[in-house]
C-alpha positions in Angstrom: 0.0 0.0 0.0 1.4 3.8 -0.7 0.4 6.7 0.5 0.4 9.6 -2.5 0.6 13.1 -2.0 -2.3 14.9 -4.2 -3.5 18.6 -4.5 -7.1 19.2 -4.0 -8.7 22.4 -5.0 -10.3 23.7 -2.0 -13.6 23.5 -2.7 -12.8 19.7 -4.0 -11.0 19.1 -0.7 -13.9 20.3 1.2 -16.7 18.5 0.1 -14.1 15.0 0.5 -13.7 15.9 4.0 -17.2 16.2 4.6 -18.2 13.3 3.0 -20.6 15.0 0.4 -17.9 13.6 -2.3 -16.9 10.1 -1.1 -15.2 9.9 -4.7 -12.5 11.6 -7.0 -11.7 11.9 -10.7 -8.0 11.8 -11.1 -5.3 11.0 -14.1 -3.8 7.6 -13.1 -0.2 8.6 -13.5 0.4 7.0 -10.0 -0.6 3.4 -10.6 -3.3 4.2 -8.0 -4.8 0.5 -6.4 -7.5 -0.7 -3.9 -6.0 0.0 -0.2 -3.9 3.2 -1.3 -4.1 6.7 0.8 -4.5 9.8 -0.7 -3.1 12.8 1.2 -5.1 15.5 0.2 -3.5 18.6 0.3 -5.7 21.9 0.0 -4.9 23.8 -2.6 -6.5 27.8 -2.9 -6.9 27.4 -6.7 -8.0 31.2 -6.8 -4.8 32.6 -4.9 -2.6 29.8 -6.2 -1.1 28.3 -3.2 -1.5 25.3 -0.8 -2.9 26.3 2.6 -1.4 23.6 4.6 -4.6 21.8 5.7 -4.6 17.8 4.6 -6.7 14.9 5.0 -6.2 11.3 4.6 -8.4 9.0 2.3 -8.3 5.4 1.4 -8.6 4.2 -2.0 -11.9 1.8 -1.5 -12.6 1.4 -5.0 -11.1 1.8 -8.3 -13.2 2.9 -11.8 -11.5 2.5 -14.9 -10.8 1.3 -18.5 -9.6 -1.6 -16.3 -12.1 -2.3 -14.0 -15.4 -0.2 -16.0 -18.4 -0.1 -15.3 -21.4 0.0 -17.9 -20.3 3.3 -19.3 -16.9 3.8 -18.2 -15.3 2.5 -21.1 -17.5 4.5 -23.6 -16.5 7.7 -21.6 -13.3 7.5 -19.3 -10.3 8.1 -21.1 -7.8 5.6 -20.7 -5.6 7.5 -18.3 -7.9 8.4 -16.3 -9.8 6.8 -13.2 -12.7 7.5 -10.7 -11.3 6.4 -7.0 -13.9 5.8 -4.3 -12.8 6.7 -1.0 -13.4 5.6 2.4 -12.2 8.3 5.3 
């Protein structure tokens, strides 16, 4: 299992950590898998710099061109992936 360091627009990172957005789109650049952490790092996307606040997810769930689902394939492009989260 890894832990991989991520930037989160704020108002991304907010809804996560309140559980309204138990999910995230991301590029899978990392080789994300099933039992990963994401540490989320808030990121003010209208000032341009992190804030210092993070939160830990793990990586429940894994939507992609290698494990779709009935439309994934049609729509997801290959290097990307949907990640459910548990907190």
């Amino acid at each position: 299992m890894t832990t991989h360091e991520v930037k989160s627009w704020s108002h991304l990172f907010d809804a996560i950590v309140s559980g309204a957005k138990p999910y995230d789109l991301r590029k899978n650049d990392r080789g994300y898998k099933v039992g990963d952490t994401l540490r989320l790092w808030r990121y003010d996307n209208i000032n341009g710099k992190y804030t210092g606040d993070h939160h830990d997810v793990n990586v429940s769930y894994i939507t992609s061109n290698d494990t779709p689902c009935a439309v994934s394939s049609a729509v997801l492009p290959n290097e990307y992936c949907i990640l459910g989260f548990e907190t």
